[in-house]
C-alpha positions as CSV (number, residue, x, y, z in Angstrom):
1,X,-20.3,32.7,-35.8
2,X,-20.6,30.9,-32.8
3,X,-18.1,28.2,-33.1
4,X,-15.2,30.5,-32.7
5,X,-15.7,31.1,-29.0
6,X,-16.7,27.7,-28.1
7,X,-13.4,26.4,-29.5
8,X,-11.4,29.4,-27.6
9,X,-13.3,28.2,-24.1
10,X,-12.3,24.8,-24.8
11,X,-9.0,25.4,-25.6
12,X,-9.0,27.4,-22.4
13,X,-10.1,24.7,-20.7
14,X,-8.0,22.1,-21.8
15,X,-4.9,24.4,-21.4
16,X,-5.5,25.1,-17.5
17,X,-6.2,21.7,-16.9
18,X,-2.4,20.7,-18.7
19,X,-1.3,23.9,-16.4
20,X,-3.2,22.1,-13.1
21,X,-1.8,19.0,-13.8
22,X,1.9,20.0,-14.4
23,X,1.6,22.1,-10.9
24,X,-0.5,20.2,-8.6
25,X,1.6,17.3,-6.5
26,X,1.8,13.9,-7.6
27,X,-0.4,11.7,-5.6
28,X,2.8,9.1,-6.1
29,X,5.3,11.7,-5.1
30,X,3.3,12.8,-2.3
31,X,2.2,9.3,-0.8
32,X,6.1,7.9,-1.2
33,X,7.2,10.6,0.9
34,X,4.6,10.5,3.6
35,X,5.3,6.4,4.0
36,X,9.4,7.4,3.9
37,X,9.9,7.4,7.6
38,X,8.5,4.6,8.6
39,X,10.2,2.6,5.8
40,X,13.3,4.1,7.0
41,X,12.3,3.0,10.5
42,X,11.8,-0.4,9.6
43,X,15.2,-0.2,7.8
44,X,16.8,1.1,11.2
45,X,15.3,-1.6,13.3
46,X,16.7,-4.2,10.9
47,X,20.2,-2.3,11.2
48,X,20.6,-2.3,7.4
49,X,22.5,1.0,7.6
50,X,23.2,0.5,3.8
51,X,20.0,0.5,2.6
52,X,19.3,3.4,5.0
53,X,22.2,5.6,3.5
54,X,20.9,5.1,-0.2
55,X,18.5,7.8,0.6
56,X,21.1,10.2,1.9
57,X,22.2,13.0,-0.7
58,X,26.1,12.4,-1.5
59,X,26.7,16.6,-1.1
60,X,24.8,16.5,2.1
61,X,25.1,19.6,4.2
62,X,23.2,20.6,7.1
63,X,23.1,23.2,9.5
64,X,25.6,21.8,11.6
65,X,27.9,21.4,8.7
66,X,27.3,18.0,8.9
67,X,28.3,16.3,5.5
68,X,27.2,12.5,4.1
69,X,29.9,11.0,5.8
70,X,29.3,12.5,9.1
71,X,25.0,11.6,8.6
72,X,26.9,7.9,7.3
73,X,28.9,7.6,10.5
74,X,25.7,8.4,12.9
75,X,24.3,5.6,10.9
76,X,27.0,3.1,10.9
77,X,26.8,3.4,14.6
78,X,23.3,3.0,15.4
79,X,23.4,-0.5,13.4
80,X,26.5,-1.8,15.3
81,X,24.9,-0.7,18.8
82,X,23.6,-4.2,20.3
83,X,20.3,-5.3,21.2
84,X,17.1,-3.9,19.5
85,X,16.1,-1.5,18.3
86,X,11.6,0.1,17.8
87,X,10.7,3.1,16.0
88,X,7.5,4.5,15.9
89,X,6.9,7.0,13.8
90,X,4.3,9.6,14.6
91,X,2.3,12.4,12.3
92,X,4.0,12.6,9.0
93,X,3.8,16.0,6.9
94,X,4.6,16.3,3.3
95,X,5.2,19.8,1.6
96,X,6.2,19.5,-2.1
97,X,7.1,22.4,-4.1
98,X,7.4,21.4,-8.1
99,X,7.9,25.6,-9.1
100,X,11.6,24.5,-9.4
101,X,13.6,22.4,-11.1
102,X,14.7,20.2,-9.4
103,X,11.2,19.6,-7.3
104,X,11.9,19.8,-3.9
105,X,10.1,18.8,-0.9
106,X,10.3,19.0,3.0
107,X,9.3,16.3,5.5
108,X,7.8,16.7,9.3
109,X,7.8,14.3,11.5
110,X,8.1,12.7,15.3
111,X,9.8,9.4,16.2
112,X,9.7,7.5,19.3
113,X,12.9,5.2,19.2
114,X,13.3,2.9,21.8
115,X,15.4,-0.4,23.1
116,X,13.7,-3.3,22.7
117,X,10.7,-5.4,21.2
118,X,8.0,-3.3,19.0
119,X,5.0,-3.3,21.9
120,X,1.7,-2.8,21.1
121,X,1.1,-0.3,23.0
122,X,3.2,3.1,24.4
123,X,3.5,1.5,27.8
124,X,7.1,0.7,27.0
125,X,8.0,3.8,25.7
126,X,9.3,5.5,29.2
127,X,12.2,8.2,29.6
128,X,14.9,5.9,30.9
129,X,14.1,3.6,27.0
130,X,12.8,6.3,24.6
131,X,14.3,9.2,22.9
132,X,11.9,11.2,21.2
133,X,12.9,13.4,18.0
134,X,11.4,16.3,15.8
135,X,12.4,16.0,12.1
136,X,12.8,18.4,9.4
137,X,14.0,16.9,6.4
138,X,14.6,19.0,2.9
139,X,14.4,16.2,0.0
140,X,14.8,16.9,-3.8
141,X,14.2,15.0,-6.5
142,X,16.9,13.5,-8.7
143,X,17.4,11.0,-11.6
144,X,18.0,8.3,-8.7
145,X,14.4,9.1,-7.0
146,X,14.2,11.7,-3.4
147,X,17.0,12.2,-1.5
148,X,17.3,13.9,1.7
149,X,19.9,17.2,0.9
150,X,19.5,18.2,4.8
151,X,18.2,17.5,7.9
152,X,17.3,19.1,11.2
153,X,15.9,17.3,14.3
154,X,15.8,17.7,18.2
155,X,15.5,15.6,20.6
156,X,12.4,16.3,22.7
157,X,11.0,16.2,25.9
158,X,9.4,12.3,26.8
């Protein structure tokens, strides 16, 4: 009978592509998180440090022992520094592991920030304006969407 094994290979089929699905990345997941620092830089450059810190973990806890209100206090005080504020966000790296429960995720990326207008161009981005920064950020997925859980970044050479 040759039904029987056509009916195995398609149940085969269907069950790896169920198994690819449920592994593979979500296109949503995975474009939200490339486009999250420079929505967070636009937040920063309006100084809406509460909007900013809804995307902060509430247990926090870096490398540096910093906690949520020490990442909420960095914040606080960048929005009450005067004058403005550019960010430029620069090659954005998504890695998203969904083996676990919660999914979890880590973030790569450099930002230029500097005083003053948004330029078109880099010209005004020069060492006595600009702070440049490396950023690793370890996000995981909860019932209120991705929040950062920690965060490593360096301030690099301009």
């Amino acid at each position: 009978m040759k039904t029987k094994p056509i009916l195995i290979t398609i149940a085969a089929l269907v069950l790896a592509f169920f198994i690819h699905q449920k592994l593979k990345p979500k296109q949503n997941d995975y474009d939200y998180l490339k486009s999250l620092p420079q929505h967070i830089g636009a937040l920063a450059e309006k100084k809406l440090a509460g909007e900013i810190k809804r995307f902060i973990a509430k247990d926090y806890l870096d490398d540096k022992k910093r906690t949520y209100q020490d990442i909420s206090g960095i914040i606080t005080l960048h929005a009450l520094q005067g004058g403005q504020t550019s960010v430029y966000v620069l090659s954005p790296e998504v890695e998203i592991d969904l083996n676990q429960e919660p999914y979890k995720a880590i973030l790569k990326f450099d930002a230029a920030m500097t005083r003053g207008p948004k330029a078109a161009t880099a010209l005004n981005i020069i060492p006595e304006s600009a702070s440049i920064y490396s950023f690793t950020v370890n996000l995981e997925k909860t019932d209120d969407g991705w929040l950062v859980k920690s965060a490593n970044w360096e301030r690099g050479p301009i």
